[in-house]
C-alpha positions as CSV (number, residue, x, y, z in Angstrom):
1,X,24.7,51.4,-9.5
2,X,21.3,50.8,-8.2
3,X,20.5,46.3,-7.2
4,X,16.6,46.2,-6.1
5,X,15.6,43.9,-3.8
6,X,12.5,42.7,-5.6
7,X,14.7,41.6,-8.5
8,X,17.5,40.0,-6.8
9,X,15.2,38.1,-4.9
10,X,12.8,36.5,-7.4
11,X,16.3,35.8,-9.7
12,X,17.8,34.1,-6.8
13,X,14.3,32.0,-6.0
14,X,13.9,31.1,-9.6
15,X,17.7,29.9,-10.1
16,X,17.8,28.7,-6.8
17,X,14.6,26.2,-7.4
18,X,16.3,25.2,-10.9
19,X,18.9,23.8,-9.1
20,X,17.2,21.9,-6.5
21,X,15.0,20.6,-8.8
22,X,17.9,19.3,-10.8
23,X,19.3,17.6,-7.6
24,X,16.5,16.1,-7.6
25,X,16.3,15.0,-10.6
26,X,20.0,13.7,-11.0
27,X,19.6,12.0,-7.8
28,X,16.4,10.2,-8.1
29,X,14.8,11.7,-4.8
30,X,11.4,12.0,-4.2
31,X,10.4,15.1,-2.6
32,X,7.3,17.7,-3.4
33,X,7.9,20.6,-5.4
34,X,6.7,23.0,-2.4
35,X,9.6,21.8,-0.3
36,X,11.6,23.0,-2.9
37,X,9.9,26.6,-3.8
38,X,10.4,27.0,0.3
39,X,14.0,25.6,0.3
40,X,14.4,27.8,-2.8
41,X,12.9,30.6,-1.3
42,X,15.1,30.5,2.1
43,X,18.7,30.3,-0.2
44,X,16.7,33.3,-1.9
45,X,16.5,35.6,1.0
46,X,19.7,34.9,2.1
47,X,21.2,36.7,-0.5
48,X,20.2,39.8,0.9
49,X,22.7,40.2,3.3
50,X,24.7,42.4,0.7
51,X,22.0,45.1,1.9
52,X,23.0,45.3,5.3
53,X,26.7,45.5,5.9
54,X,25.9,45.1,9.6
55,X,24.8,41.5,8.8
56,X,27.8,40.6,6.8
57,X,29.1,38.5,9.0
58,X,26.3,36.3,7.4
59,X,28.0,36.1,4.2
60,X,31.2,33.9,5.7
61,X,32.0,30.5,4.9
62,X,30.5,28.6,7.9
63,X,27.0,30.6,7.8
64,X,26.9,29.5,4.2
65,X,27.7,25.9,4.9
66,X,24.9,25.9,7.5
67,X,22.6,27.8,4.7
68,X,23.0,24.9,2.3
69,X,22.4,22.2,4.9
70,X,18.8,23.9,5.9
71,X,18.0,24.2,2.2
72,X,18.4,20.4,1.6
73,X,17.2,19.7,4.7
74,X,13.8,21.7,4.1
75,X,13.8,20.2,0.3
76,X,14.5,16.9,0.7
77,X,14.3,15.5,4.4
78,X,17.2,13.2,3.5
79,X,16.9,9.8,5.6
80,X,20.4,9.2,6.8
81,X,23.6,10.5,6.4
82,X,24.4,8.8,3.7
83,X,21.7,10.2,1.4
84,X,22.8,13.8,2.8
85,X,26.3,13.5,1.7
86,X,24.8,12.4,-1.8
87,X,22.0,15.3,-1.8
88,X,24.5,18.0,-0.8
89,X,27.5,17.3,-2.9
90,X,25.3,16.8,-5.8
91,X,23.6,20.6,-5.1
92,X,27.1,22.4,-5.3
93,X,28.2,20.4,-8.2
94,X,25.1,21.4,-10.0
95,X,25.7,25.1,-8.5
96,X,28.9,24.7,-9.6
97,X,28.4,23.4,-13.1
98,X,25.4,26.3,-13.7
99,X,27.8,29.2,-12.4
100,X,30.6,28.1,-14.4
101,X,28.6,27.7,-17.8
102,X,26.8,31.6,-16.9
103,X,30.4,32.8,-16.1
104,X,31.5,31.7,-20.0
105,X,28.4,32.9,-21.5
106,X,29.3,36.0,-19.6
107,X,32.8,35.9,-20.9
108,X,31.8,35.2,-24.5
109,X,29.2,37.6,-24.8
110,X,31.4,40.6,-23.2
111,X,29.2,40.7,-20.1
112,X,31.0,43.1,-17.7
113,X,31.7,42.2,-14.4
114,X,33.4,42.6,-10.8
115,X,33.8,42.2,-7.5
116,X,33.0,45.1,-5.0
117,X,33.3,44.7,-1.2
118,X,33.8,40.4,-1.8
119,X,30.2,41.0,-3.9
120,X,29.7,39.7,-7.0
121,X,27.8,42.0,-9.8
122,X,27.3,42.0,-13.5
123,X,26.0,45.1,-14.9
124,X,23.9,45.4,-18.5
125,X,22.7,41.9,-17.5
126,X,20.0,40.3,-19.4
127,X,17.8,37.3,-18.2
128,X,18.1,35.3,-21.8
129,X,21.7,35.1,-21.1
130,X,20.9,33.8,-17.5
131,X,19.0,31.0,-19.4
132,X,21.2,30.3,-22.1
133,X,23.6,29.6,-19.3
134,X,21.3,27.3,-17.1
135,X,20.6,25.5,-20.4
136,X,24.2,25.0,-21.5
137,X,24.7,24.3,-17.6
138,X,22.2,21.7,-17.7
139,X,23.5,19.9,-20.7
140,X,27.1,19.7,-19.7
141,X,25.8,18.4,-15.8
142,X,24.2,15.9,-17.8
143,X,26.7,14.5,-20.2
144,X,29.4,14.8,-17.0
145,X,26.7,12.4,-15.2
146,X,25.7,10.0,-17.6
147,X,30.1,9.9,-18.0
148,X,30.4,8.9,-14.6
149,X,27.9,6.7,-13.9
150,X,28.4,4.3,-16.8
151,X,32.1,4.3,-15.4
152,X,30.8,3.6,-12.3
153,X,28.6,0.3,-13.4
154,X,31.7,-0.8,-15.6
155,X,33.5,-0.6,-12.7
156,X,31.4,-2.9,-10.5
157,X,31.5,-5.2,-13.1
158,X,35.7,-5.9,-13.1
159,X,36.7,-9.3,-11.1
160,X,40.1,-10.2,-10.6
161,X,40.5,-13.6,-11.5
162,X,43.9,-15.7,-10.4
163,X,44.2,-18.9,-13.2
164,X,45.8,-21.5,-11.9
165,X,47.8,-24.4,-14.3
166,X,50.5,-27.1,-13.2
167,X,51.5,-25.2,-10.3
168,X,51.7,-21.4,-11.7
169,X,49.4,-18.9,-11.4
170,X,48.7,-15.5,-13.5
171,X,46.7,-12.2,-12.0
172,X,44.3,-10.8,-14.5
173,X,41.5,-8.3,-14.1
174,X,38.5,-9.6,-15.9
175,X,35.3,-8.1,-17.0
176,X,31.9,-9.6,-16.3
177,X,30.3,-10.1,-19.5
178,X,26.4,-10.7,-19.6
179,X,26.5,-11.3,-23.1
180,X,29.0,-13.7,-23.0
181,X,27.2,-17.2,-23.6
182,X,30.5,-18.9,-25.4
183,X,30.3,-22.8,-23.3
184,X,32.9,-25.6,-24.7
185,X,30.6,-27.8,-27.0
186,X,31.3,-31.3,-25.9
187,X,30.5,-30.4,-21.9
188,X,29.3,-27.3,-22.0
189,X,31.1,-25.9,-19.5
190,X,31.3,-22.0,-19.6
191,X,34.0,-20.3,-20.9
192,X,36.5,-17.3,-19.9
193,X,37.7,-15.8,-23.1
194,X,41.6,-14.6,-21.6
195,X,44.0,-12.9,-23.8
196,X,47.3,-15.0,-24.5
197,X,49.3,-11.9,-23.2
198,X,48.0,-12.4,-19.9
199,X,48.2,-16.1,-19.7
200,X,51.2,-17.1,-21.8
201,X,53.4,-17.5,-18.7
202,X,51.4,-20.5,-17.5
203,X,52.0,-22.1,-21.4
204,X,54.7,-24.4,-22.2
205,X,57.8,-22.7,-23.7
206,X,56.5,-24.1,-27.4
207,X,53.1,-23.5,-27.1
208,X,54.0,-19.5,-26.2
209,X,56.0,-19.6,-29.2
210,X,53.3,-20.9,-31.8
211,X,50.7,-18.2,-30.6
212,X,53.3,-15.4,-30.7
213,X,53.8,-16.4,-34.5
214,X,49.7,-16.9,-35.7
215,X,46.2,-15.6,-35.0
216,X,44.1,-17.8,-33.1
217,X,42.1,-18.8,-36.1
218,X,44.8,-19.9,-38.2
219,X,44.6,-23.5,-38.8
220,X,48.2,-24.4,-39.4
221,X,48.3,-22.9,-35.4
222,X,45.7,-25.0,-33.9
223,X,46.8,-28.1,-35.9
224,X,50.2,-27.5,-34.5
225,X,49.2,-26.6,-30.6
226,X,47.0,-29.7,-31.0
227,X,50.1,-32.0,-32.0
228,X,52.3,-30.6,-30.0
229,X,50.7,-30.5,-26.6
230,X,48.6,-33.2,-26.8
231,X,50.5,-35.1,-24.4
232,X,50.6,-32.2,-21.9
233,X,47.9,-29.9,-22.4
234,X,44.3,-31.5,-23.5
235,X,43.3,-28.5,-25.8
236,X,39.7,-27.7,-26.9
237,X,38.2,-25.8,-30.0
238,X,35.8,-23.6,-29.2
239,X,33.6,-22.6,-31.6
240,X,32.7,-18.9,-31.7
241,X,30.7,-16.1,-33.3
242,X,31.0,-12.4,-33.4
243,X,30.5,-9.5,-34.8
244,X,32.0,-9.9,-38.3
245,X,33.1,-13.3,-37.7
246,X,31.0,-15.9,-38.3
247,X,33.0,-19.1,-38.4
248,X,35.9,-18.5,-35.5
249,X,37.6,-21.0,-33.3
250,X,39.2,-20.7,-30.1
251,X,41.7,-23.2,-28.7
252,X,40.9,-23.7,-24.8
253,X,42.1,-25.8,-21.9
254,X,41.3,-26.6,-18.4
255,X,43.0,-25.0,-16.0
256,X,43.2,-26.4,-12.4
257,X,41.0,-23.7,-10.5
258,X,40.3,-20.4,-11.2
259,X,40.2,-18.1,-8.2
260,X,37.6,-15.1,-8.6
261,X,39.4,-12.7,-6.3
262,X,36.4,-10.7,-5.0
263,X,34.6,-10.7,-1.6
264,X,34.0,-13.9,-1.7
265,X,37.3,-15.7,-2.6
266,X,35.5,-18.1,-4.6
267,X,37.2,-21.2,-6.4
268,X,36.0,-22.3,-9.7
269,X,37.3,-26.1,-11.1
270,X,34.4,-26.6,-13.9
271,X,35.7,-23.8,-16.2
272,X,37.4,-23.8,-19.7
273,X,40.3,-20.8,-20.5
274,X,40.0,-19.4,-24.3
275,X,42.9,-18.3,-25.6
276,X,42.4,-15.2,-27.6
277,X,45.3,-14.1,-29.7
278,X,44.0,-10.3,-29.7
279,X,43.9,-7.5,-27.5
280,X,39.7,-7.3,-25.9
281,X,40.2,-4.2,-24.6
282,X,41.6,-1.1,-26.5
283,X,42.9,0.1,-23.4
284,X,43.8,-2.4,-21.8
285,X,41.5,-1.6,-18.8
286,X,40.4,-5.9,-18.7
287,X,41.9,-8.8,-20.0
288,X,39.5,-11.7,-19.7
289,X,35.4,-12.2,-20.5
290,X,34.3,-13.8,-18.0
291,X,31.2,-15.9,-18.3
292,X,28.5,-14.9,-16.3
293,X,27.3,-18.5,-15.2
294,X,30.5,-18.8,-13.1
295,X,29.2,-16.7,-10.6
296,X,26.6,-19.1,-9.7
């Protein structure tokens, strides 16, 4: 089997720039495209080691952990150590992701390979199957991406709150909802919509019992809480719209504090608890809506 230089070489630059440029890309760097055709062209020549078995050394781990960290150093100039880290981890996943998507085209398509000498070939290659791959690469990379970072701002966006109520407490992870603008009418005080599960064991015994029976907008349920607990609990309705539901009602109290167990430790008195008879998650990942007025 005959490799020529020439080819391997501009193969190497041109998938080697794709890839940089797609770090780039996925990690919002600014950085000029000629650092990248000369970080693209170094990674390039160091694939021809495989022509020199005296060099071969060259192809071990460590020289190609040092390879990668002069290519991002000579494409992106990365300002701290930080931005490294993020630069270099996001190269080999999109190296990674592009190999592994070729490797299946490969598969699917009955492209042969092996491995000679720890080498790598493919023989009766073609270069639309190279960009089929980069393509189908580039598409998964991005769906995995877009995946992780909207888990990453729901994740920024969970408090744990601690309600506190005639000397008991409950622990429930709540979810910071900008679009949550429900206030109590009377004193428009802002309100955190909490599922019953979660705060039942700070109810009295009777009041537990009515809401395990009915749906919060039953009116034989908030006529009875209302009678019943009027002497111990000062209940609220709390109007409410949503999607489909035009004309529901909430029944909410105040609790003594609320603790918003973040950095801060910060204790809220001025704060209304609805009850919501329903689950507000479908997986159960947050249990309360909190309002995002409490926060300031």
């Amino acid at each position: 089997m005959y490799v020529y230089a020439e080819y391997l070489l501009l193969e190497n630059l041109i998938i080697n720039y794709i890839i940089l440029y797609s770090t780039k890309i996925f990690t919002k760097t600014c950085t000029s495209r000629r650092r990248i055709f000369l970080a693209s062209l170094i990674g390039s020549v160091y694939t021809l080691v495989v022509f020199f078995p005296s060099v071969r050394l060259m192809a071990k781990i460590t020289t190609k952990v040092i390879v990668a960290v002069i290519i991002i150093k000579v494409a992106f100039k990365p300002k701290n150590l930080r931005n490294f880290i993020k630069l270099i981890a996001t190269f080999h996943l999109v190296a990674f992701t592009f190999a592994g998507a070729c490797l299946a085209l490969f598969y699917m398509m009955d492209v042969n390979t092996y491995i000679d000498g720890g080498i790598f070939y493919i023989s009766n290659f073609k270069i639309k199957t190279l960009i089929l791959g980069i393509l189908f690469g580039w598409i998964l990379f991005q769906l995995v991406l877009e995946y992780l970072q909207s888990r990453s701002i729901k994740s920024k966006s969970f408090i744990p709150i601690i309600v506190n109520f005639k000397d008991k407490e409950v622990n429930i992870r709540g979810l910071l909802d900008t679009g949550n603008s429900l206030k109590e009418p009377m004193t428009k005080t802002p309100v955190i919509v909490v599922q019953f599960s979660a705060i039942k064991e700070i109810l009295p015994e009777y009041v537990q019992n009515i809401f395990c029976k009915y749906s919060e907008n039953d009116l034989d349920l908030i006529t009875n809480v209302l009678y019943n607990a009027s002497n111990k609990i000062k209940f609220r309705l709390i109007p409410y719209k949503s999607l489909g539901k035009e004309d529901g009602m909430l029944l909410g109290f105040k609790p003594d504090k609320v603790i918003l167990d973040d950095k801060e430790d910060r204790q809220i008195k001025d704060v209304v608890i609805g009850i919501y008879n329903g689950r507000l998650s479908n997986d159960n990942e947050y249990k309360a809506l909190i309002h995002p007025d409490i926060l300031t």
